[in-house]
C-alpha positions, 0 to 999 in steps of 0.5 A: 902173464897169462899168455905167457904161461900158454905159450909156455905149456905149448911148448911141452905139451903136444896136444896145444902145441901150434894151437897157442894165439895170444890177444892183446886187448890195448886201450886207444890211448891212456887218456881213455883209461884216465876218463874212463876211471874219472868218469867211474869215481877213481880217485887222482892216486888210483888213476895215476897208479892205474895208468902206470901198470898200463903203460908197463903192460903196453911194454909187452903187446909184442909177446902177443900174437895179435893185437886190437884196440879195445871199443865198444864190448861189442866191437871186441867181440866182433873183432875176437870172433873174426880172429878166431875165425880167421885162425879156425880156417 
């Protein structure tokens, strides 16, 4: 939602206009997301909910400008940082 509302304001206002990149940070698949929440404690319930908002929100990767799969925080960061880079060039 967030990037959408971004992309939106671009739209009217000149001062972000062209400015707007949008990042989606997706899991490597959804059984990570499923270890990672039994790993954490998560219950079946919250694991099987969870993984339904995920499979919904992968839907919308195309609205996005870019994409990474998610990592290590570190990774991440390497990788936001080089499309940041890329873009500020």
């Amino acid at each position: 939602q967030g990037a959408k509302t971004w992309r939106e304001a671009a739209k009217s206002d000149e001062r972000i206009a062209g400015r707007v990149n949008s990042v989606f940070i997706k899991p490597a698949s959804l059984d990570v997301i499923r270890e990672r929440m039994a790993l954490r404690g998560d219950s079946a319930e919250e694991i099987e909910k969870r993984l339904q908002t995920a499979k919904t929100e992968l839907g919308h990767e195309k609205y996005f400008d870019r994409s990474i799969i998610s990592a290590s925080r570190d990774e991440d960061f390497a990788n936001m940082c080089a499309i940041y880079d890329s873009i500020c060039k």
